[in-house]
CHARMM-style PDB file with segment names, atoms N, HN, CA, C and O in Angstrom:
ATOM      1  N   UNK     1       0.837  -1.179   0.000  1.00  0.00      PROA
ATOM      2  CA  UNK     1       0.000   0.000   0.000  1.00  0.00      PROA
ATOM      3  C   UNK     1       0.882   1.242   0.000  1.00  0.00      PROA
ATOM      4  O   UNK     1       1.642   1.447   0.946  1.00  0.00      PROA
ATOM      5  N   UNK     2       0.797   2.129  -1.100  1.00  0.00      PROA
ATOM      6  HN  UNK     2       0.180   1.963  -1.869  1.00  0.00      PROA
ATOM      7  CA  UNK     2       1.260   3.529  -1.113  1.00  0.00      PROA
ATOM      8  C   UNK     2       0.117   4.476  -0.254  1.00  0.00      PROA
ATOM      9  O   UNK     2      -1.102   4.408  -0.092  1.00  0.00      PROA
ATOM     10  N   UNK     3       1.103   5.312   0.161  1.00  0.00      PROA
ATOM     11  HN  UNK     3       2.093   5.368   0.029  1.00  0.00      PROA
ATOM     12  CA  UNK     3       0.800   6.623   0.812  1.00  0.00      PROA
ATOM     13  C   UNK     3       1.265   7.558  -0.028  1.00  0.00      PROA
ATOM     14  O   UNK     3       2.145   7.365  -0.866  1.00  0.00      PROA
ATOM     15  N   UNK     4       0.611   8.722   0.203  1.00  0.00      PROA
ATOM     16  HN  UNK     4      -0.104   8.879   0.884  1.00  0.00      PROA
ATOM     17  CA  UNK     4       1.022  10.176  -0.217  1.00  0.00      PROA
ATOM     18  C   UNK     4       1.943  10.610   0.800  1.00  0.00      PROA
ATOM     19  O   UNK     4       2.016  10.188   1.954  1.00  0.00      PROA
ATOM     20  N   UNK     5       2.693  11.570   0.201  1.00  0.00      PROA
ATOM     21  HN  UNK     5       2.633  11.913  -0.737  1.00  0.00      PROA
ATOM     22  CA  UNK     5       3.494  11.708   1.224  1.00  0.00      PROA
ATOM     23  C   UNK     5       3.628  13.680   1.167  1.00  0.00      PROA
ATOM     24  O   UNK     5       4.256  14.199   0.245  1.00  0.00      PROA
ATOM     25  N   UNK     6       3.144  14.300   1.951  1.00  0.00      PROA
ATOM     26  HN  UNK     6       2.633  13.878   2.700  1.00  0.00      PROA
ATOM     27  CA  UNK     6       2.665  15.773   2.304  1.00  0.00      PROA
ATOM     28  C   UNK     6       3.657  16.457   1.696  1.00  0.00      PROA
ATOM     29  O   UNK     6       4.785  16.042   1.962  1.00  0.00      PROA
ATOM     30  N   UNK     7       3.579  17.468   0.892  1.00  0.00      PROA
ATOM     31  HN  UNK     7       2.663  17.805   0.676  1.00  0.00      PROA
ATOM     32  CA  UNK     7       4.269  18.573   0.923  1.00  0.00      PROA
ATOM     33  C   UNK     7       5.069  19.269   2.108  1.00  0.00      PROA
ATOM     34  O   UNK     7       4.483  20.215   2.634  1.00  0.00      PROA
ATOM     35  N   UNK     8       6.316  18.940   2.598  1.00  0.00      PROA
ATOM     36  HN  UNK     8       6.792  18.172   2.170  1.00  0.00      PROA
ATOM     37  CA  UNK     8       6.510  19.860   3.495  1.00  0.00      PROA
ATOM     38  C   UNK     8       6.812  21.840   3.686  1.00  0.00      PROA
ATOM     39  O   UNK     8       7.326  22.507   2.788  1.00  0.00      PROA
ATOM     40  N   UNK     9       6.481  22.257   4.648  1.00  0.00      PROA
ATOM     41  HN  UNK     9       6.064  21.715   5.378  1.00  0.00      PROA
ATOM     42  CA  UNK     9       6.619  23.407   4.584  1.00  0.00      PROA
ATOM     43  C   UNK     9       7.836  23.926   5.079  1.00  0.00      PROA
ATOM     44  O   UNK     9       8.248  25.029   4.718  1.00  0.00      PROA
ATOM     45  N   UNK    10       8.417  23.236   5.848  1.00  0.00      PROA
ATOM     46  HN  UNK    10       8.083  22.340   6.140  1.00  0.00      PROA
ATOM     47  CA  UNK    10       9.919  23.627   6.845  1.00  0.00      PROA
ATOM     48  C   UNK    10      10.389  22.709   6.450  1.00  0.00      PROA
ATOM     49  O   UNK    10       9.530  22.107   5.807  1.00  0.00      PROA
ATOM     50  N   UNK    11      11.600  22.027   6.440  1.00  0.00      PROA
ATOM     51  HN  UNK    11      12.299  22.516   6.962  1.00  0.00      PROA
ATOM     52  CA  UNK    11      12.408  20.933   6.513  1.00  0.00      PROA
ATOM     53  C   UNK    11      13.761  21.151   7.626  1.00  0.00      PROA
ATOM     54  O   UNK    11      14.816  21.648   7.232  1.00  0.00      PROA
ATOM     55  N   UNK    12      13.586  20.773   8.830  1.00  0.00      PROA
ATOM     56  HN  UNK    12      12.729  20.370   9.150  1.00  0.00      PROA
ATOM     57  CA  UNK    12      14.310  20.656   9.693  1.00  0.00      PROA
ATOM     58  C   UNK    12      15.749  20.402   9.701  1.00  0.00      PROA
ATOM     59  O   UNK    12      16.729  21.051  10.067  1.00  0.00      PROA
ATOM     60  N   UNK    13      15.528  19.020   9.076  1.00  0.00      PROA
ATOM     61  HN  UNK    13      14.732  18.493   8.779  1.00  0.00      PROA
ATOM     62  CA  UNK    13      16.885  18.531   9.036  1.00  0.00      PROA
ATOM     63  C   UNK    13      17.834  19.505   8.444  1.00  0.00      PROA
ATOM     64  O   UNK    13      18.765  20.002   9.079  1.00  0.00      PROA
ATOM     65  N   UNK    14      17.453  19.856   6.710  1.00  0.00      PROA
ATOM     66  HN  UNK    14      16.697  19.452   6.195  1.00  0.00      PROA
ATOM     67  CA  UNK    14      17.941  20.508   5.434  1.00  0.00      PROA
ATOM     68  C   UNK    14      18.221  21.811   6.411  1.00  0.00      PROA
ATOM     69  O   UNK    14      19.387  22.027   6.083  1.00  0.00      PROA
ATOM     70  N   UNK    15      17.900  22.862   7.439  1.00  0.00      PROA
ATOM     71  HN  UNK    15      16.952  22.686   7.706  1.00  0.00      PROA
ATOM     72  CA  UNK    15      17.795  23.653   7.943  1.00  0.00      PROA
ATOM     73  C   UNK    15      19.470  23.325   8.978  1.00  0.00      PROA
ATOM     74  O   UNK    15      20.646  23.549   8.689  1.00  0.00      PROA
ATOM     75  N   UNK    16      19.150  23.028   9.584  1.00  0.00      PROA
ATOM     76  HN  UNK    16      18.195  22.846   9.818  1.00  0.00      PROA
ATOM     77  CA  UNK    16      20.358  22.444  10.563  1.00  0.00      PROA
ATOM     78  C   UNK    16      21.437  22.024   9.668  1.00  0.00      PROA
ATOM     79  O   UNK    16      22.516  22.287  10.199  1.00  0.00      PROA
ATOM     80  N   UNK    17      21.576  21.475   8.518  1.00  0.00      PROA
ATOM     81  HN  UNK    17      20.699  21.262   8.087  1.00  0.00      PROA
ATOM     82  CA  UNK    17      22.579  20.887   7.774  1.00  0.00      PROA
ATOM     83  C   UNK    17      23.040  22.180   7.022  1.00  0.00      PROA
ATOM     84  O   UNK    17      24.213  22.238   6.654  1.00  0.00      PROA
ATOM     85  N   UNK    18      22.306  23.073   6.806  1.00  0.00      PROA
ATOM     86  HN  UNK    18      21.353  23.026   7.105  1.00  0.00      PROA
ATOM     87  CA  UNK    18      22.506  24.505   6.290  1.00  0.00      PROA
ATOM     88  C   UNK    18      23.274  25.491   7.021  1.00  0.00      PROA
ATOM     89  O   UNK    18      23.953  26.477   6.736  1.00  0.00      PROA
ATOM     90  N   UNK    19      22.896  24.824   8.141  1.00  0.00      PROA
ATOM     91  HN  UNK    19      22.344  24.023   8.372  1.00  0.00      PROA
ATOM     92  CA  UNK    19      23.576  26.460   9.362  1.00  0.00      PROA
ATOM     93  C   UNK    19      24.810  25.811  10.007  1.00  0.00      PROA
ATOM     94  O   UNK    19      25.685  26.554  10.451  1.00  0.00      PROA
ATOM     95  N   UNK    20      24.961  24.280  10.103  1.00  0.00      PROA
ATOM     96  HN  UNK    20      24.250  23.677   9.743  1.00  0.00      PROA
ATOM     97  CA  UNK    20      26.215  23.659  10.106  1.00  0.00      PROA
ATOM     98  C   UNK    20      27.358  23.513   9.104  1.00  0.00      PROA
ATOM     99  O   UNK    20      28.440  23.019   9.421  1.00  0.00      PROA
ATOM    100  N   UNK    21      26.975  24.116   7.459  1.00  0.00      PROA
ATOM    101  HN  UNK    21      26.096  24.517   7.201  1.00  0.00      PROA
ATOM    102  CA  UNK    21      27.735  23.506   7.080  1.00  0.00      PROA
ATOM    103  C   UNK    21      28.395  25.423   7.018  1.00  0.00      PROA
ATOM    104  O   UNK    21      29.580  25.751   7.069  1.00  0.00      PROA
ATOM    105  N   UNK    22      27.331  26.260   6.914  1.00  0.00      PROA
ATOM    106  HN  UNK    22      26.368  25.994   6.872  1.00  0.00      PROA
ATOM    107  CA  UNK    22      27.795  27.556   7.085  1.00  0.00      PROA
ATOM    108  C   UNK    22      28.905  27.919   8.064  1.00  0.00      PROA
ATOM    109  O   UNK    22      29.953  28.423   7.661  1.00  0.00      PROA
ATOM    110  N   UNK    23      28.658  27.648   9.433  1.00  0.00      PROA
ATOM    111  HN  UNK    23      27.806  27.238   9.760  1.00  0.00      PROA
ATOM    112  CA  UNK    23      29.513  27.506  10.237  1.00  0.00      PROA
ATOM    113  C   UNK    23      30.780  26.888  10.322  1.00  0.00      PROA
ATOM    114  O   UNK    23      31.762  27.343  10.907  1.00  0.00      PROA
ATOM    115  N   UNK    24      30.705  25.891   9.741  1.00  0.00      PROA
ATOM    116  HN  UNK    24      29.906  25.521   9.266  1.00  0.00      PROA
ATOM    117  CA  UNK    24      32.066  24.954   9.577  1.00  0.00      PROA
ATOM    118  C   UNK    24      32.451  25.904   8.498  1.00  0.00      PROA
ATOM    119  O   UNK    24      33.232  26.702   9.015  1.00  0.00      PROA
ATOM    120  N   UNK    25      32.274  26.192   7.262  1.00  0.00      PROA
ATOM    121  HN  UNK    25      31.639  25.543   6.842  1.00  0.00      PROA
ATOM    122  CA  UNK    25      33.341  27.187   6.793  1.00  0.00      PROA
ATOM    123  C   UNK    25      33.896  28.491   6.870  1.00  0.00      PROA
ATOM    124  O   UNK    25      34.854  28.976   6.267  1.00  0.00      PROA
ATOM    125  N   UNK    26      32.826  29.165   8.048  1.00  0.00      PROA
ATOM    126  HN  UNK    26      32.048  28.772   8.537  1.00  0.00      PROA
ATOM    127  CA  UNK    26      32.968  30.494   8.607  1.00  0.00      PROA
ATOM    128  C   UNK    26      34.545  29.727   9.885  1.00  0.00      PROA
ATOM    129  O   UNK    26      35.588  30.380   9.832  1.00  0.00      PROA
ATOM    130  N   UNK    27      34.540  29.002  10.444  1.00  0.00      PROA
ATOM    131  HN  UNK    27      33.694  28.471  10.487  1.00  0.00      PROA
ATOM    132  CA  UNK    27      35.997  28.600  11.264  1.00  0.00      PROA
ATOM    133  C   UNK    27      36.479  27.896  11.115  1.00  0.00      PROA
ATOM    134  O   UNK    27      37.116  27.425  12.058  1.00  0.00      PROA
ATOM    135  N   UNK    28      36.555  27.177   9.585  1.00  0.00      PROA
ATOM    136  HN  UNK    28      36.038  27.559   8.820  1.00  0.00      PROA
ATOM    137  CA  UNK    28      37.301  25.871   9.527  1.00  0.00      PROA
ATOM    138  C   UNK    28      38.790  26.041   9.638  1.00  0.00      PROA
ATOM    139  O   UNK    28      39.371  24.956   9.658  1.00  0.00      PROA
ATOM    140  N   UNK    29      39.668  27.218   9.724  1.00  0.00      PROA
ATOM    141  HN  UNK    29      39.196  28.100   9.707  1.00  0.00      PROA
ATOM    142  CA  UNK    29      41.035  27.695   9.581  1.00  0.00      PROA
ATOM    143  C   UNK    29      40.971  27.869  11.146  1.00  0.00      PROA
ATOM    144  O   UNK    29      41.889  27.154  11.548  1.00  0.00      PROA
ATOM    145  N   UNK    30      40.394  28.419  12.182  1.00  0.00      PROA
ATOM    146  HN  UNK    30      39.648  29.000  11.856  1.00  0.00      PROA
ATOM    147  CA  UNK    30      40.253  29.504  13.068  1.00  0.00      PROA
ATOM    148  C   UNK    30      41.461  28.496  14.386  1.00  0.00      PROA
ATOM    149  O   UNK    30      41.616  27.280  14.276  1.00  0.00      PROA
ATOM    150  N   UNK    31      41.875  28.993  15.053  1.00  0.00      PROA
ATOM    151  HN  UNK    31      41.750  29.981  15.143  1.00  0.00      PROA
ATOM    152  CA  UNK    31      42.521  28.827  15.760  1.00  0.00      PROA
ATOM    153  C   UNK    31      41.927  29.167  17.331  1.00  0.00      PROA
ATOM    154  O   UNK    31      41.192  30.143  17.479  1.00  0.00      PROA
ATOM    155  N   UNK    32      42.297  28.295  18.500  1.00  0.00      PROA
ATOM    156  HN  UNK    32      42.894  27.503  18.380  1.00  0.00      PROA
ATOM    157  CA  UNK    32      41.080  28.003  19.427  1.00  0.00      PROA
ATOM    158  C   UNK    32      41.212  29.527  19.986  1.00  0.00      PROA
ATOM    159  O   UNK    32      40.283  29.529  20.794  1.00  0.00      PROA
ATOM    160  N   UNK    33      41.696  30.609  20.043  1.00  0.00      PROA
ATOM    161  HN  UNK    33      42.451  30.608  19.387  1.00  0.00      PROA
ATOM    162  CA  UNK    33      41.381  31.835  20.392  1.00  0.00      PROA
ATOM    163  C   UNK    33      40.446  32.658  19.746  1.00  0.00      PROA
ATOM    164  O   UNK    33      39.567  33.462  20.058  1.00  0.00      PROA
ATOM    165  N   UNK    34      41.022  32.101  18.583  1.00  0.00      PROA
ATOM    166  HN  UNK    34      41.736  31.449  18.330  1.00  0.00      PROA
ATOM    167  CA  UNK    34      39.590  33.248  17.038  1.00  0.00      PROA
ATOM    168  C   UNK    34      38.484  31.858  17.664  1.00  0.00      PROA
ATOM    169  O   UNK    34      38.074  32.238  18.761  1.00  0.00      PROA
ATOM    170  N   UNK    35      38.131  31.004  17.467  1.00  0.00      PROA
ATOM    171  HN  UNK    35      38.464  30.695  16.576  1.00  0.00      PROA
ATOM    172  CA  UNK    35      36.803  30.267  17.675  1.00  0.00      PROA
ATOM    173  C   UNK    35      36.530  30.405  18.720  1.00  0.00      PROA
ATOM    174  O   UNK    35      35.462  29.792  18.730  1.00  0.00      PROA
ATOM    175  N   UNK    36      36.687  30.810  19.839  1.00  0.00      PROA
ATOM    176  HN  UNK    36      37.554  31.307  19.831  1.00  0.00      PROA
ATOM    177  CA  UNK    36      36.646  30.908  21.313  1.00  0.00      PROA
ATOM    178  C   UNK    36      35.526  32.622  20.677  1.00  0.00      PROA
ATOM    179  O   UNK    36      34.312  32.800  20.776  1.00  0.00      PROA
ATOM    180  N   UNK    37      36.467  33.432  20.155  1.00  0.00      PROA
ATOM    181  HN  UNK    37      37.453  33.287  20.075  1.00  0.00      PROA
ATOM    182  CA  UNK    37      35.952  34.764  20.144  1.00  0.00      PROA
ATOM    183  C   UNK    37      34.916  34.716  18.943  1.00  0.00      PROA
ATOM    184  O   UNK    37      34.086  35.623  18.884  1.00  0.00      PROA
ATOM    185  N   UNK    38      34.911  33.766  18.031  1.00  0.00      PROA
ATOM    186  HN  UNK    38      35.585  33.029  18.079  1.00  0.00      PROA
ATOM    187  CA  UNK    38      33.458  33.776  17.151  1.00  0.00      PROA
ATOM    188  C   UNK    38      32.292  33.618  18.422  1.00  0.00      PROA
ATOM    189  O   UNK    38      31.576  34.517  18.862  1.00  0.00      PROA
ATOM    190  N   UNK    39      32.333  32.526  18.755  1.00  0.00      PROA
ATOM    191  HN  UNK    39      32.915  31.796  18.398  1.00  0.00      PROA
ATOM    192  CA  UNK    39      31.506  31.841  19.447  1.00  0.00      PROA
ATOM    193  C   UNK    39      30.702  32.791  20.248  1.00  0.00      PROA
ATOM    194  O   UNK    39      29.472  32.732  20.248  1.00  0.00      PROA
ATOM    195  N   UNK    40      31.419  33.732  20.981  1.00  0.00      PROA
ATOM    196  HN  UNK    40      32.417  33.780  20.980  1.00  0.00      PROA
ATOM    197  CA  UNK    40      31.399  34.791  22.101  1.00  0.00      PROA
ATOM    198  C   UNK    40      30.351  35.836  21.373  1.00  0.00      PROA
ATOM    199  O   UNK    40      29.222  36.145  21.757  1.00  0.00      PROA
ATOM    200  N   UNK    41      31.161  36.346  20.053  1.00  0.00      PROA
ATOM    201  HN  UNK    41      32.077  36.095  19.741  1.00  0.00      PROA
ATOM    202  CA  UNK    41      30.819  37.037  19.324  1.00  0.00      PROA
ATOM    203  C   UNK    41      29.399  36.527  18.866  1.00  0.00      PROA
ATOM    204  O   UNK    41      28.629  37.484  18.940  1.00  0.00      PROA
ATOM    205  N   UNK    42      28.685  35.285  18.378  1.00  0.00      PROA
ATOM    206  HN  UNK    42      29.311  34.507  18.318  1.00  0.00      PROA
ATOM    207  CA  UNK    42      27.526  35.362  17.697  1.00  0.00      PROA
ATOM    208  C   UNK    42      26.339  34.727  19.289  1.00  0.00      PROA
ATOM    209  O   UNK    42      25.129  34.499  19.308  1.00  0.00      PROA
ATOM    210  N   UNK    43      27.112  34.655  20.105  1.00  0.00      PROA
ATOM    211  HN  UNK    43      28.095  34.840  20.090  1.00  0.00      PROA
ATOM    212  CA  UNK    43      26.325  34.418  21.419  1.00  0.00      PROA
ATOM    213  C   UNK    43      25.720  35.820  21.847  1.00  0.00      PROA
ATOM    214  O   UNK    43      24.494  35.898  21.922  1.00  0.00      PROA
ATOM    215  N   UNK    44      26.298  36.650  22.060  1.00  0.00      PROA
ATOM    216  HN  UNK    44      27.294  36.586  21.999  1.00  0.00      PROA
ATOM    217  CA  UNK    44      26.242  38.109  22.023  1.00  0.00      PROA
ATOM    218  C   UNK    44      25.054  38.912  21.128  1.00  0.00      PROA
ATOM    219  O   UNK    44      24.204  39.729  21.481  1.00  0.00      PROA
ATOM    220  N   UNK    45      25.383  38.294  19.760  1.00  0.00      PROA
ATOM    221  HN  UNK    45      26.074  37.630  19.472  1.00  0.00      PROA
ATOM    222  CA  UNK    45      24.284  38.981  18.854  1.00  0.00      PROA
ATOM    223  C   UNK    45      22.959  38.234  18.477  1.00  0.00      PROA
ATOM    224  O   UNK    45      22.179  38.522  17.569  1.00  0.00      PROA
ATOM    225  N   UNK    46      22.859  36.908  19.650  1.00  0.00      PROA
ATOM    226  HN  UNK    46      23.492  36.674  20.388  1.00  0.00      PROA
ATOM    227  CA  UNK    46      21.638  36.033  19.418  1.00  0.00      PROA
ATOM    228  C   UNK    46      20.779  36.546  20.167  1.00  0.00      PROA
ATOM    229  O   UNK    46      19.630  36.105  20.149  1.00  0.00      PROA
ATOM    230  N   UNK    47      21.217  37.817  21.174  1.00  0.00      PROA
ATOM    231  HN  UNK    47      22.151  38.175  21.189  1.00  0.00      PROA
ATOM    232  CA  UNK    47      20.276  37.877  22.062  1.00  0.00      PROA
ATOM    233  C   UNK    47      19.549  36.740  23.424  1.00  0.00      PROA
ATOM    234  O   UNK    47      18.565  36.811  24.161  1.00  0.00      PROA
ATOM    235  N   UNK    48      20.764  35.659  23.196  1.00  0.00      PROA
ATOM    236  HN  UNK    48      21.563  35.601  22.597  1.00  0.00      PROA
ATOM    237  CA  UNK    48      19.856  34.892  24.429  1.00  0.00      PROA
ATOM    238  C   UNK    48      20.873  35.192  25.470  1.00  0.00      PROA
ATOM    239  O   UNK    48      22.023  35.620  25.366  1.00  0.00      PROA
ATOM    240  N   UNK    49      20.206  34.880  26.429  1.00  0.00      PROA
ATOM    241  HN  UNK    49      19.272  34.533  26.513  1.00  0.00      PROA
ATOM    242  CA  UNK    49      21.259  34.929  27.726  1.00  0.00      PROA
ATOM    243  C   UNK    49      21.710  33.961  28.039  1.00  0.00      PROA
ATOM    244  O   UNK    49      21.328  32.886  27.577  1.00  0.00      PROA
ATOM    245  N   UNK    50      22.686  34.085  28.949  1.00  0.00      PROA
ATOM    246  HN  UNK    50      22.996  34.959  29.325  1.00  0.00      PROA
ATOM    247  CA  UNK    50      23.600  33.041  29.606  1.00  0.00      PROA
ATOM    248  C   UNK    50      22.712  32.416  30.576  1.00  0.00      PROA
ATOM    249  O   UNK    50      21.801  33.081  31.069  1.00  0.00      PROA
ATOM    250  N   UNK    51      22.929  30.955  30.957  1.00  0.00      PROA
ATOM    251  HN  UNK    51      23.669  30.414  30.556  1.00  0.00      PROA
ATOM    252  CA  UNK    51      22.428  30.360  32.291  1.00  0.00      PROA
ATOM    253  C   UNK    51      22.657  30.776  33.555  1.00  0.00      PROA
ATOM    254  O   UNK    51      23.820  31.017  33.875  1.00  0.00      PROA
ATOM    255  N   UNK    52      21.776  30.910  34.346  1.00  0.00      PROA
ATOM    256  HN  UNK    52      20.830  30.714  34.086  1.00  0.00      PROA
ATOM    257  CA  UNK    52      21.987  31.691  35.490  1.00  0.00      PROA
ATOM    258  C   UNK    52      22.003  32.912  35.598  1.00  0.00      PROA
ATOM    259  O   UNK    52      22.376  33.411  36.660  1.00  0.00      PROA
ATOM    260  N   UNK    53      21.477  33.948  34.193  1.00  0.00      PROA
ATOM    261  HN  UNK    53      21.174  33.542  33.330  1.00  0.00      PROA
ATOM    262  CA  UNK    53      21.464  35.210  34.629  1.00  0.00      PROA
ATOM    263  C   UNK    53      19.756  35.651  34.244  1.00  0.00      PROA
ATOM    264  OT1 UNK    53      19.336  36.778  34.505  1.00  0.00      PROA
TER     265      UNK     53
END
């Protein structure tokens, strides 16, 4: 028995595999001080806060 199978509207996975693979070439050179200070840097401009504050 076939099913239809829905149009999706988001695709999750494809989403996450997008912003990982972005990332891996935004520091694939970076050295653990520059990746230490990306990290810092886009934590900063996400607007979330730290735990415990």
């Amino acid at each position: 028995m076939k099913t239809k199978q829905k149009e999706k509207s988001f695709d999750a996975v494809k989403m996450m595999r997008d912003a990982r693979n972005k990332i891996t070439a935004e520091t694939q050179n970076m050295k653990f001080d520059e990746l230490r200070k990306y990290i810092d840097n886009q934590l900063k401009n996400s607007g979330l806060k730290p735990i415990g504050q």
